[in-house]
C-alpha positions in Angstrom: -15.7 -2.3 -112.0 -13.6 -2.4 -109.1 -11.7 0.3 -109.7 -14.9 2.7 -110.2 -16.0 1.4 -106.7 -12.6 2.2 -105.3 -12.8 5.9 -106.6 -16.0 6.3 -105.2 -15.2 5.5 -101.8 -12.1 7.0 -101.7 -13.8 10.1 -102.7 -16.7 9.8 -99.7 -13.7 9.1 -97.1 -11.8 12.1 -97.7 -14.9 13.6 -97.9 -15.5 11.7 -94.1 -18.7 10.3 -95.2 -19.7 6.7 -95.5 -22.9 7.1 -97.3 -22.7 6.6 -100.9 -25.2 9.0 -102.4 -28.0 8.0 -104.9 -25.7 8.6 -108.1 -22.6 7.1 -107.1 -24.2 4.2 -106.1 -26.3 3.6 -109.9 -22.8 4.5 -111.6 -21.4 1.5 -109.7 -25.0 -0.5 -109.7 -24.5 0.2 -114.1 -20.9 -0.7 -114.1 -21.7 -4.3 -112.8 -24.8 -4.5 -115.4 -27.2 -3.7 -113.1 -29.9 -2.0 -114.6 -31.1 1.7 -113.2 -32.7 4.3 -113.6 -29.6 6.3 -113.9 -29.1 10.1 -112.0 -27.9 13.3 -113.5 -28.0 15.9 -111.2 -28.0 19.9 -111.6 -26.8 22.9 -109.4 -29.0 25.1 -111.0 -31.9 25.5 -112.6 -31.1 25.5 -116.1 -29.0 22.6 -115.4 -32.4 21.0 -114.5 -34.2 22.2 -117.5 -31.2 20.9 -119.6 -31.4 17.0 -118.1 -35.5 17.2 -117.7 -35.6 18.2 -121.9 -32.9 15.0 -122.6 -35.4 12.2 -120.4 -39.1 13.3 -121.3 -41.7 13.2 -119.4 -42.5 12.1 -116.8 -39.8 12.5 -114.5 -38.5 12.5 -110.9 -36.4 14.5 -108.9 -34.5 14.3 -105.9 -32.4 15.8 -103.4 -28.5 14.7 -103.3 -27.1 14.9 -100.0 -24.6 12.8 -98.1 -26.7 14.1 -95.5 -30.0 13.0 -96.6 -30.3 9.3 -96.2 -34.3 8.9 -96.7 -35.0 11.8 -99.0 -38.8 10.6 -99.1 -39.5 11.1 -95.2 -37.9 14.2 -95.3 -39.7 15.6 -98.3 -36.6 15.4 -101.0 -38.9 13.4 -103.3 -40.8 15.4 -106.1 -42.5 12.3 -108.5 -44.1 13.2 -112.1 -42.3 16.3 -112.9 -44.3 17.3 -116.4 -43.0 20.6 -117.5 -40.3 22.9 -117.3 -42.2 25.4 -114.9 -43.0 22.3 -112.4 -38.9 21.6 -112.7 -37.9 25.4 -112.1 -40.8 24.9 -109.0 -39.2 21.8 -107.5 -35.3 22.6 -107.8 -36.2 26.3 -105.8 -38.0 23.9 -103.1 -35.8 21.6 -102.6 -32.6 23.7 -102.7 -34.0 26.5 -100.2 -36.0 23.1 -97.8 -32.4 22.0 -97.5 -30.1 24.6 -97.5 -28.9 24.0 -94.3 -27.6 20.4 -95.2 -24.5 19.8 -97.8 -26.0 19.8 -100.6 -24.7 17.8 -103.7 -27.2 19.3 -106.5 -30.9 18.0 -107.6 -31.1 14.6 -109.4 -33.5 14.9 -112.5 -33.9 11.5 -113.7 -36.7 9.2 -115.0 -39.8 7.9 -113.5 -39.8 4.6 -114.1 -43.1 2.7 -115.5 -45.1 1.2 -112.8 -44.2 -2.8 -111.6 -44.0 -5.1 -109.3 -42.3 -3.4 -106.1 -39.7 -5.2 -104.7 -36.4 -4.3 -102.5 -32.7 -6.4 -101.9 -30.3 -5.2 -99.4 -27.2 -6.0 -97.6 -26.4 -6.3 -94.0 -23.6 -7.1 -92.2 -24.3 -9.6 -89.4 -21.9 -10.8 -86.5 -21.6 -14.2 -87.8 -22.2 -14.9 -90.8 -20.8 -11.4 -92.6 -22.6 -10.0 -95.3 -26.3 -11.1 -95.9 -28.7 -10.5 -98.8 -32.5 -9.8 -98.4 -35.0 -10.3 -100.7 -38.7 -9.4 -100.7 -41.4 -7.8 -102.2 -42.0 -3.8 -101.7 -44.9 -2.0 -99.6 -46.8 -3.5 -97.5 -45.2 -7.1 -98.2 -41.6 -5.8 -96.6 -43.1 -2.9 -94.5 -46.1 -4.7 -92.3 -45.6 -8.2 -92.9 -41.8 -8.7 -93.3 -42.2 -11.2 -95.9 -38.7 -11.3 -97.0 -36.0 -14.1 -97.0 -32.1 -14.1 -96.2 -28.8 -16.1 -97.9 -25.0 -15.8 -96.5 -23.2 -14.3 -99.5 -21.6 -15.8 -101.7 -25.0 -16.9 -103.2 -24.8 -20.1 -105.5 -27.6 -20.2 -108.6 -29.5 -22.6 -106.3 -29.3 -20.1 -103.8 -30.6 -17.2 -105.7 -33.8 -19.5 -106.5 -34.6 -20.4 -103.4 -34.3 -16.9 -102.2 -37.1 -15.9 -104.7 -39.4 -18.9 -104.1 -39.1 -18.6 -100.4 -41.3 -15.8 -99.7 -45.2 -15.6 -99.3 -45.4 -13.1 -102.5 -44.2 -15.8 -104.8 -47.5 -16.5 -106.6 -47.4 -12.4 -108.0 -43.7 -13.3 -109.4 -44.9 -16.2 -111.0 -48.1 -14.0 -112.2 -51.4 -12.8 -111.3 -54.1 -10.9 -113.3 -51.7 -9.9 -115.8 -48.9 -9.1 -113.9 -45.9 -11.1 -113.4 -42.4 -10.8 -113.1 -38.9 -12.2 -115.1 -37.5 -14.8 -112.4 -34.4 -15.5 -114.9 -33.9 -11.1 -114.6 -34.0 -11.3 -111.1 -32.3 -14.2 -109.7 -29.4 -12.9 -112.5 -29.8 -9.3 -110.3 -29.5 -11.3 -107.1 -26.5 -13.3 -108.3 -24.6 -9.7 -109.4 -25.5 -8.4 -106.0 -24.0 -11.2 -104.1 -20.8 -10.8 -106.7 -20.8 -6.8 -105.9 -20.5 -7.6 -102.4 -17.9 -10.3 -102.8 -15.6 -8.1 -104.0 -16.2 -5.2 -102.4 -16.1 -6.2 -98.4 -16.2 -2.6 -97.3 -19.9 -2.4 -98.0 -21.5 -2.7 -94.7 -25.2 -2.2 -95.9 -26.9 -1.8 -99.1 -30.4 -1.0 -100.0 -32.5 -1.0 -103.4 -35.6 0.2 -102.5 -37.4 0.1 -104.8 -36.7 -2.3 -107.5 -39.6 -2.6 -110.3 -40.0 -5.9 -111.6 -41.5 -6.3 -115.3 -42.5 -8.9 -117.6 -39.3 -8.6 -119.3 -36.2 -6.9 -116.9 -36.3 -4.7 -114.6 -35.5 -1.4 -113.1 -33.0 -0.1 -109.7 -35.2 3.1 -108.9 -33.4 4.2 -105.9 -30.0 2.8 -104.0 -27.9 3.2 -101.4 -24.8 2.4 -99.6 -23.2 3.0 -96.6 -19.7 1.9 -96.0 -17.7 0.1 -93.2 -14.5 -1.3 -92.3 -13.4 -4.8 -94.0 -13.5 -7.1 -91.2 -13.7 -10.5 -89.9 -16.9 -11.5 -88.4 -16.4 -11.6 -84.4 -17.6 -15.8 -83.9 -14.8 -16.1 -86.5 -11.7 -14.4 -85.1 -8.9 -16.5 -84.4 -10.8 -19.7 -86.3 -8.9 -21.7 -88.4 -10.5 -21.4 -91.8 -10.8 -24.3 -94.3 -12.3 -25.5 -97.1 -15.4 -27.9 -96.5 -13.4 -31.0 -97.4 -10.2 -29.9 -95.5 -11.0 -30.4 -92.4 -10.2 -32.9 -89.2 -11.8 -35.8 -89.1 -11.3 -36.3 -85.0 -10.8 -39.5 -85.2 -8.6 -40.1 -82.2 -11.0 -38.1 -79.9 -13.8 -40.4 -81.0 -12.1 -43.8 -81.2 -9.0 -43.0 -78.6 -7.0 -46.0 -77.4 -6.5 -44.4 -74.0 -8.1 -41.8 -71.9 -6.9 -39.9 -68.6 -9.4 -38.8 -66.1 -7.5 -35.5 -64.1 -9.7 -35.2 -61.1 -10.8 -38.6 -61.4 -12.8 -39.4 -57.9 -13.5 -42.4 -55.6 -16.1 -40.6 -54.1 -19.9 -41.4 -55.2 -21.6 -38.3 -56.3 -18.7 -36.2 -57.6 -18.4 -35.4 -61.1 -15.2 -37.0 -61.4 -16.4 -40.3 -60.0 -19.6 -40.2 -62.6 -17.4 -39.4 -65.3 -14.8 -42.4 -64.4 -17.6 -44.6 -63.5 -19.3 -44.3 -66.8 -16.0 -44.9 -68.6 -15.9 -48.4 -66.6 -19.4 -49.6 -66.3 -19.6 -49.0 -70.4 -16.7 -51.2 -70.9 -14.3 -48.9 -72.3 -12.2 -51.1 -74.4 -9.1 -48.6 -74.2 -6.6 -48.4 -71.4 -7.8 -46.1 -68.0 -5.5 -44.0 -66.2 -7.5 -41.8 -63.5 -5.4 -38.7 -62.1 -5.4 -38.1 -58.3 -2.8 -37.0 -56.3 -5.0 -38.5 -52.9 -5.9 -41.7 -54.4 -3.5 -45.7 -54.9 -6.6 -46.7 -57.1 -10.4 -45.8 -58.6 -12.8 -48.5 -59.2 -9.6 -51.4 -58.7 -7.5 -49.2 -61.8 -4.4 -47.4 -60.4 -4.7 -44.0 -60.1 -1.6 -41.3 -60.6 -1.0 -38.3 -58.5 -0.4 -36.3 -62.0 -0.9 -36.8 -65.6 3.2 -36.4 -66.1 3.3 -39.4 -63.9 1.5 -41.6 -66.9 4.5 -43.2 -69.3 2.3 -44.3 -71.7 1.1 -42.8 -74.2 -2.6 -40.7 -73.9 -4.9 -40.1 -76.7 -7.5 -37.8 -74.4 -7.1 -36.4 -71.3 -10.9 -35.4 -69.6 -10.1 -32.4 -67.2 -12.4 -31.9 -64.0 -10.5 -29.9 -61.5 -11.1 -26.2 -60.5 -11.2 -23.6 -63.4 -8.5 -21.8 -61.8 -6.1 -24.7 -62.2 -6.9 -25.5 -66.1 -4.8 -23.5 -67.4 -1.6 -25.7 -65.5 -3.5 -29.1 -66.1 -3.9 -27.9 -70.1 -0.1 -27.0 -70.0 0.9 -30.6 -68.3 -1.5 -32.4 -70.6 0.4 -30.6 -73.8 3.8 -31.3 -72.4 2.7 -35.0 -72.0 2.2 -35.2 -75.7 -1.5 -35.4 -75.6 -3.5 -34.5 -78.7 -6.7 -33.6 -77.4 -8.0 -32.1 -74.0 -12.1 -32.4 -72.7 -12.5 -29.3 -70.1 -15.9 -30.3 -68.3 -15.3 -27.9 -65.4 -17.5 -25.2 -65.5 -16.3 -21.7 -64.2 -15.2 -19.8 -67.2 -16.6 -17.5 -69.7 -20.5 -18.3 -68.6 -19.2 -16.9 -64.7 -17.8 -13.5 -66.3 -14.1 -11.6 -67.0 -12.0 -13.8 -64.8 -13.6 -16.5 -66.5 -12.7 -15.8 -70.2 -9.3 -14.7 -68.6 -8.9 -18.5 -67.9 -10.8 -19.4 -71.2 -8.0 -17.1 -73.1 -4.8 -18.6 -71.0 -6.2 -21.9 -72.3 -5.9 -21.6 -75.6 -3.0 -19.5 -75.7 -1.2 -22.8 -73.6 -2.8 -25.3 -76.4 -2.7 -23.7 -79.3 1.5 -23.8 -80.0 1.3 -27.4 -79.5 -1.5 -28.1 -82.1 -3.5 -29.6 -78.9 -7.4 -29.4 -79.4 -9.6 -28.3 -76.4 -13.4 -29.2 -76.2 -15.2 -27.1 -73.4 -14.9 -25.8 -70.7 -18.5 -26.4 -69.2 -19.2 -29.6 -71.4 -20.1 -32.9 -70.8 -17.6 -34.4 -72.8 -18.3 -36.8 -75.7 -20.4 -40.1 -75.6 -19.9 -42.8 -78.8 -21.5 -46.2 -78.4 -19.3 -48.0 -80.9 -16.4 -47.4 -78.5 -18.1 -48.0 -75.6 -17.0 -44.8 -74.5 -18.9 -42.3 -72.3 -17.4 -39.2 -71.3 -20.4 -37.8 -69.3 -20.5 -35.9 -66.0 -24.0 -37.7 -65.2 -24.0 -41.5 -64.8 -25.4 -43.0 -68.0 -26.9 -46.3 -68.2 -27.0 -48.3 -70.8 -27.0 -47.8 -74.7 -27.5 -49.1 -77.7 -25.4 -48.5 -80.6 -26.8 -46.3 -83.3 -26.8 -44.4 -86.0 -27.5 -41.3 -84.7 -25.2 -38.6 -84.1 -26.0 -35.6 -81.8 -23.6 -32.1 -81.7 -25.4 -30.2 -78.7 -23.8 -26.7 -77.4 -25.5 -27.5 -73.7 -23.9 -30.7 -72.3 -26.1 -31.6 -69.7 -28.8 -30.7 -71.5 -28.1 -33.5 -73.8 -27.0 -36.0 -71.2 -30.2 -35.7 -69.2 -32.2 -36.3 -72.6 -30.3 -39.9 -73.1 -32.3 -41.5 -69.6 -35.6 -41.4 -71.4 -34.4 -41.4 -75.5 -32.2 -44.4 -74.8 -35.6 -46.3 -75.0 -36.5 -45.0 -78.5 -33.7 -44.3 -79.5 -30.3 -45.2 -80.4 -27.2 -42.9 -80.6 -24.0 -43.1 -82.3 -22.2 -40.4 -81.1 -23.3 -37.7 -78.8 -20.7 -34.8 -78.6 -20.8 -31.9 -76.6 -19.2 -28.6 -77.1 -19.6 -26.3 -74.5 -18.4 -23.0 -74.5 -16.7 -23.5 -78.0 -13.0 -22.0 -76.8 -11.6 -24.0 -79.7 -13.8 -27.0 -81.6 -17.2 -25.9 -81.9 -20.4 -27.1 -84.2 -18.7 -27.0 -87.1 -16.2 -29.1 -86.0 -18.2 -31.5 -84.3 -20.6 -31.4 -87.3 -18.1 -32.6 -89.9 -16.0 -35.2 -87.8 -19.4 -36.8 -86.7 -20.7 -36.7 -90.6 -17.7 -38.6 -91.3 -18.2 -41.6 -88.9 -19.9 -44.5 -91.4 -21.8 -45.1 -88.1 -23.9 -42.4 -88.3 -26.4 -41.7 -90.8 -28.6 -38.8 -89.4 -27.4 -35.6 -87.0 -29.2 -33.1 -84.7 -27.8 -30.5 -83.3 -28.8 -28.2 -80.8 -27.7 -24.3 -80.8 -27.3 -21.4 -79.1 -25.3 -19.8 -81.5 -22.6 -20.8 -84.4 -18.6 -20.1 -84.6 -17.0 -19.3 -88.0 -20.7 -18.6 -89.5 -20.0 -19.1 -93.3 -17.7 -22.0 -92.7 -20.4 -23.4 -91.2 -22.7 -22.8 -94.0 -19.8 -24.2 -96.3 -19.3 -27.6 -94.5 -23.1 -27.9 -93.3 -24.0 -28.0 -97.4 -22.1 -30.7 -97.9 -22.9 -32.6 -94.7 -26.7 -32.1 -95.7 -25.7 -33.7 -99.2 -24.9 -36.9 -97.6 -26.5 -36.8 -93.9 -29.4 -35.0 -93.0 -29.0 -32.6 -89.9 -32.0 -31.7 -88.0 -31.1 -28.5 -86.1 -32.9 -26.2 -82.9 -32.1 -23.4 -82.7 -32.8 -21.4 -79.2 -32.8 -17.5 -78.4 -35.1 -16.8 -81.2 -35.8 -12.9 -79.7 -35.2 -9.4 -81.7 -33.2 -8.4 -78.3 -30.3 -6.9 -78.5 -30.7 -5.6 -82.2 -28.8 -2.4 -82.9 -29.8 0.7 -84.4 -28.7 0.6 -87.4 -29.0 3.1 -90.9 -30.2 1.0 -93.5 -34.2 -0.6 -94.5 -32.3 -4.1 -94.6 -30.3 -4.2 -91.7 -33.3 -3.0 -89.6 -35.0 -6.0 -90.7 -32.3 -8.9 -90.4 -33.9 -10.3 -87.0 -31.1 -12.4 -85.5 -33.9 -15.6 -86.1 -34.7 -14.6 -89.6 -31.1 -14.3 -90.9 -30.3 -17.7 -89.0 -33.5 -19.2 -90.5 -32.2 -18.3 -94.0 -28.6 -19.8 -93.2 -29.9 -22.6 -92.0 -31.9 -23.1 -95.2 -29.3 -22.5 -97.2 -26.9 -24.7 -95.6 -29.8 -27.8 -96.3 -30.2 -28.2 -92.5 -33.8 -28.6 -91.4 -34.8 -26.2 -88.4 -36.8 -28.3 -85.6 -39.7 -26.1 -83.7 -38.5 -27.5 -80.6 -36.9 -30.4 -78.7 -39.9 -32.8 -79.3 -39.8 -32.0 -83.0 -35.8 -32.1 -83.3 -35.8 -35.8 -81.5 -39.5 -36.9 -84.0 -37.9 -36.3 -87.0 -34.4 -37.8 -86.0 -35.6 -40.5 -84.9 -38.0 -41.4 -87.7 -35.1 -40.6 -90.2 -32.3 -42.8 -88.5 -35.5 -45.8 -88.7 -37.3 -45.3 -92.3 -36.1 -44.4 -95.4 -36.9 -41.3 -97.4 -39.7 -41.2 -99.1 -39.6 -41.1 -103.2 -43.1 -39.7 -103.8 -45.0 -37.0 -102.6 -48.4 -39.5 -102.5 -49.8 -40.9 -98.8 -51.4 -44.1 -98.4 -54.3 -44.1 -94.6 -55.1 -46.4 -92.7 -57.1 -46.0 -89.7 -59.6 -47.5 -87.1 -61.5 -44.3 -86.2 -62.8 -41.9 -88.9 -62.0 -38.5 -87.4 -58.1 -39.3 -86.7 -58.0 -40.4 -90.4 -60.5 -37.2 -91.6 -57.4 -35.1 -89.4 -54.5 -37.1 -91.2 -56.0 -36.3 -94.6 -56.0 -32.9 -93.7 -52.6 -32.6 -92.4 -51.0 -34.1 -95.5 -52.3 -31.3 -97.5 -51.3 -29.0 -95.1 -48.0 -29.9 -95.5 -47.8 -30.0 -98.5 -48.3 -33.5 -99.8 -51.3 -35.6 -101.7 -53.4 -38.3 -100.6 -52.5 -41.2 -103.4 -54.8 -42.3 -105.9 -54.6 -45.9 -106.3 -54.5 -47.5 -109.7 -57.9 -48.8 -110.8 -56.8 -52.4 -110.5 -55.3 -52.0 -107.1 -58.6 -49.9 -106.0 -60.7 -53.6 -107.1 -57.8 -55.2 -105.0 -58.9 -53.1 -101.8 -62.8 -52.9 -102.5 -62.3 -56.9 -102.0 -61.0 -56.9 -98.8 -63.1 -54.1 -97.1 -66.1 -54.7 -95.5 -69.6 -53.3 -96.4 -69.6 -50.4 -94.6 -65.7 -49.1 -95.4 -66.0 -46.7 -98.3 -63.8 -44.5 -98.4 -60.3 -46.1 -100.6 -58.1 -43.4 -98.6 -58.1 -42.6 -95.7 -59.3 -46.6 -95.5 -61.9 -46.8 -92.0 -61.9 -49.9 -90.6 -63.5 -48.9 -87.4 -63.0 -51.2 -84.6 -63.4 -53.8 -86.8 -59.7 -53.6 -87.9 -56.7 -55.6 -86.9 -53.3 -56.5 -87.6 -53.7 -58.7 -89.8 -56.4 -56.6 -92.1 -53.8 -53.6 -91.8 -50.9 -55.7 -93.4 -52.8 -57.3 -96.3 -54.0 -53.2 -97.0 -50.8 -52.2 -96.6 -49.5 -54.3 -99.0 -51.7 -53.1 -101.3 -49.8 -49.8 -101.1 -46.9 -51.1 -101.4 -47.4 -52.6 -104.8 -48.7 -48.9 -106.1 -46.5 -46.2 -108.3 -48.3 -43.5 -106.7 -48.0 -44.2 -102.4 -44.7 -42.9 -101.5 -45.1 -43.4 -97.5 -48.1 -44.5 -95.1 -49.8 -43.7 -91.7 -51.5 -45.8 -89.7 -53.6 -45.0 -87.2 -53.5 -48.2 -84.1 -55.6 -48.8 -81.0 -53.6 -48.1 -77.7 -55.2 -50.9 -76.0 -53.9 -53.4 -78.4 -51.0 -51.9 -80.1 -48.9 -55.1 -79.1 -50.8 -57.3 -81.2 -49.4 -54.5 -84.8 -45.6 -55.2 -83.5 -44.3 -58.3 -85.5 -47.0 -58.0 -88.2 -46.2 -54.5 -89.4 -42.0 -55.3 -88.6 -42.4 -58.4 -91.1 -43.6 -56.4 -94.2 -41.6 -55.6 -97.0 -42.3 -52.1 -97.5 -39.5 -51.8 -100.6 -38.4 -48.6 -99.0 -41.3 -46.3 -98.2 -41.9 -45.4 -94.9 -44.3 -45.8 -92.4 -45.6 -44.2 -89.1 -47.8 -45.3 -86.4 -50.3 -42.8 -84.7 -51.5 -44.0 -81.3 -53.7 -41.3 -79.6 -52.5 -41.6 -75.9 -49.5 -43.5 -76.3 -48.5 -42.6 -73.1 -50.4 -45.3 -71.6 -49.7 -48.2 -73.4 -45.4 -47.0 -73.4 -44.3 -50.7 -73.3 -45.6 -51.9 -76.7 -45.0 -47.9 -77.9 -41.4 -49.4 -77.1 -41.7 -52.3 -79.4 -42.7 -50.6 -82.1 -40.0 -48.7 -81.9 -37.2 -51.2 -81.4 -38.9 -52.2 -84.5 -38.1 -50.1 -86.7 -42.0 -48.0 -86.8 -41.8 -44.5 -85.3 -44.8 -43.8 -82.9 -46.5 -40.6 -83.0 -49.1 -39.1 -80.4 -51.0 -37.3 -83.6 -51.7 -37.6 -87.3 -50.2 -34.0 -87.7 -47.1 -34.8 -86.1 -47.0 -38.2 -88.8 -47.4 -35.8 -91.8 -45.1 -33.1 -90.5 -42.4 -36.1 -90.2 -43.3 -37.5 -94.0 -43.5 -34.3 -95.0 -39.7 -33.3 -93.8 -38.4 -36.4 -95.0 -39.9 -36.1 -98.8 -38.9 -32.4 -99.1 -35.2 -33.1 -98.0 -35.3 -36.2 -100.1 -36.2 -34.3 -103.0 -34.0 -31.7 -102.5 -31.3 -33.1 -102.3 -31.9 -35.3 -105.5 -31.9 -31.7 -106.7 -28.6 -30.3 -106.0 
């Protein structure tokens, strides 16, 4: 198989082409049991007759051109050929309509039986490599881009998804007689992926159209265009290891001493915030701040230079002018230390003269086996070490279980004045411009703290794009990740030849890596930090069934509704358990779910209900719908139940005004939401991961 690839392309690039035309490509396509059409093709008419009289009717014939990439918008399409005269008619057309291009022959081959229209390609993107598209043909790929993408190598699971993704799913499955043979076509998706895996120097692919049948189905029409075997460009000069191989961090979470180079007695700098934070949390660990002006910061002696330190460092945090890094790095790595925080900013992000810095960096580091976080970071925060790294003062946190890998530094430090409340964080780590650890780093070593048991991470863009993919799978095994992702534009898109590549929107290709990696893709901030913060406080739900309680009628009437918009069910309760509730409920409650209480309700009349659905096989979580004004009076009452490990959330309409019980609630354990859809969008994610990963 390879070598009949090989021969191919060899041919086309001392023929300086790197389109594959119609027939080579099916000869490979058929040599990796991928089913075609098949192509003959003739250079003269009787050649034509010859082929036409071996297929039947009807047939299809086509112009064979490395110079003709879409033979049907440039007329090299004739469909439902039916004698020999239309044959003789066709071949004469064709061969005088494109004389003036380098014309292979005429393809005469057969029309295939009418199906379900669908297309798969191949694009190369910058950095993930190769990715596969699926979708259905016509209008379904064309007008409403309903198509989905996966990082190649695809797994099984992979390949299933890919199909069940898409909006056209229900014709697969079959509709008024028509339907399609999933097991044929994830097994075509699966030999795709393995074409591509070993053969890199495809740079796009497209088989448009594929027929889909009851049974198999058929390749119409392929092609290829070729490229150079490369690395993608996030991945140059990255360390590549397997998913379990890689560093834990440990010493740059948990160091026993840290060096502060710029360190500052003078409120309002950064290198007094970032020293100041490192005392006021009680770093445990032994402080040496760097100043060649200063005797002593904050009653610690201070050292005119990091060589001047005879102990030992574990992290030196760097805050002096970008055009000195490159001399601090080089002192730091003589010095023995392991790992070096840049938070100046004034490198890449500024221009040339800034990567210049950015590249003498790592070029210092990197004999040394030094690791460099930054530049333009904010360093790394972790509460079960009391340390804080950041360049704005931080007050004080709890210490949590959640871990938070964010690309913009202050960005996340700024979120921490107002989260801190509702949230506590285990580690917060920020990366910067990525010159050497980046997410995937970050992502692994903070999956590996037993501290943490749920990340978000906020993106710009991704370093090493299938290693990501690689290690992000087996995080999201374990831990789920909740990730946003920003710069979700077309801009920037190239021109490129292929149907495929044209439609790999930078968004849609990361929304399909993201997928496939098992990390869930947040809207926005609000929506990353609601569904982190409701999975680092309640467990994940085992059923798919929703147990209401509310006070007024249209919250619980919008609740209902936005659990079957996302996909869930409003539970049934078992006959003897409905008796149960019909007890307790006054005269004018009908309804058994949503339960309406009106204002009648209270905390203790939402406890004994909620216990009701708790003893039920068929609730797997709950909302409950509470009165702003006395929210207070819910806090130890709904804290105290056993709920035996389904989840629960609170929907107070205007929270906002009653933030101090909101708090409570919180602190207790009960995520507060502003509106019933935000409480089934959360119970929602939380069930789908939950069963997904049971899956795997």
């Amino acid at each position: 198989m390879a070598e009949q690839f090989n021969e191919v392309a060899q041919r086309a690039r001392l023929e300086g082409r790197s389109y594959l035309m119609e027939n080579e490509v099916k000869s490979i396509l058929e040599g990796f049991g991928i089913t075609t059409t098949g192509t003959e093709y003739a250079r003269s008419e009787e050649e034509a007759i010859r082929i036409f009289r071996s297929l039947g009717t009807p047939a299809v014939m086509k112009v064979l051109s490395p110079e003709v990439v879409h033979k049907s918008d440039l007329g090299g399409v004739r469909l439902n050929i039916e004698d020999e005269g239309q044959v003789r008619k066709a071949f004469r057309e064709m061969t005088e309509a494109f004389k003036d291009k380098r014309l292979a022959g005429i393809a005469v081959q057969e029309m295939a039986k009418p199906g379900t229209e669908a297309i798969i390609g191949v694009a190369r993107d910058a950095t993930f490599g190769p990715v596969l598209m699926f979708g259905l043909g016509g209008i379904f790929v064309e007008v409403l881009k309903d198509v989905s993408f996966r990082s190649i190598p695809l797994t099984r699971d992979d390949a299933q998804d890919m199909i069940e993704e898409i909006h056209g799913y229900a014709l697969l499955k079959g509709y008024r007689g028509k339907s399609a043979d999933i097991p044929a076509l994830k097994k075509l998706l699966l030999g795709i992926s393995d074409l591509l895996v070993k053969n890199p120097e495809i740079a796009e692919m497209d088989l448009n159209p594929i027929f889909l049948y009851p049974e198999g189905y058929k390749v119409v029409d392929a092609r290829i265009i070729l490229g150079e075997v490369h690395t993608p460009e996030d991945c140059q000069g990255q360390v590549q290891v397997e998913a379990g191989g890689n560093e834990d961090l440990h010493d740059l979470f948990y160091p026993k001493s840290v060096a502060v180079v710029g360190a500052s007695g003078t409120p309002g700098k950064l290198g007094w915030n970032v020293f100041s934070n490192l005392v006021s949390h009680r770093f445990p660990g032994k402080l040496y701040p760097i100043n060649p002006k200063a005797k002593e910061i904050h009653g610690i002696k201070a050292y005119p230079r990091i060589s001047a330190v005879k102990e030992s460092i574990d992290v030196a945090i760097v805050l002096v002018n970008a055009n000195m890094t490159p001399e601090v790095v080089k002192e730091c790595c003589d010095c023995g230390i392991k790992y070096v925080v840049v938070e100046s900013a004034g490198f890449a992000e500024m221009g040339e003269a800034g990567r210049d810095i950015e590249s003498q960096m790592k070029a210092i580091a990197a004999p040394y086996g030094a690791r460099l976080l930054g530049p333009n970071c904010s360093g790394v925060i972790n509460t079960h070490s009391s340390m804080v790294q950041s360049i704005g003062i931080v007050d004080q946190l709890g210490k949590g279980n959640i871990g938070l890998v964010s690309q913009a530094g202050v960005c996340a430090a700024g979120m921490l004045w107002g989260l801190r409340h509702i949230m506590d964080f285990g580690i917060v780590a920020t990366i910067g411009n990525k010159l050497d650890l980046n997410e995937t780093d970050m992502l692994y070593a903070v999956s590996q703290d037993p501290n943490v048991n749920v990340i978000c991470m906020y993106l710009e863009s991704v370093k090493g794009g299938r290693r990501f993919v690689d290690v992000a799978r087996k995080v999201t095994r374990e831990k789920p990740v909740i990730a946003l992702k920003s710069g979700r534009t077309e801009a920037g898109k190239k021109a490129v030849t292929s149907h495929t590549a044209s439609l790999a929107g930078n968004d849609q290709v990361y929304s399909g890596v993201l997928r496939q990696a098992g990390v869930i893709r947040a809207k926005d901030y609000e929506h990353m930090f609601n569904l982190t913060r409701t999975m680092s406080k309640q467990p994940l739900p085992s059923r798919d069934g929703v147990f209401i309680v509310t006070y007024a009628g249209s919250l619980g009437v919008i609740a209902a509704d936005a659990i079957t918009d996302n996909h869930m069910v409003l539970s049934d309760l078992e006959p003897p358990l409905k008796e149960k509730l019909k007890k307790l409920l006054p005269e004018y409650v009908g309804g058994l779910n949503p339960v309406d209480y009106t204002f009648s309700m209270d905390a203790d009349i939402t406890r004994k209900t909620l216990e009701i659905g708790i003893e039920s096989h068929v609730v797997g979580s709950f909302i409950v719908v509470l009165q702003a004004e006395i929210l207070g009076t819910y806090v130890q009452p709904l804290k105290d139940i056993d709920y035996k490990g389904k989840p629960i959330m609170a929907c107070v309409a205007g929270k906002e005004f009653a933030m101090n019980a909101v708090i409570e609630m919180e602190k207790a354990g009960i995520p507060v939401f502003s509106t019933p859809e935000e409480c089934a969008d959360a119970i929602s994610v939380m069930y789908h991961y939950g069963r997904d990963v049971r899956g795997r």
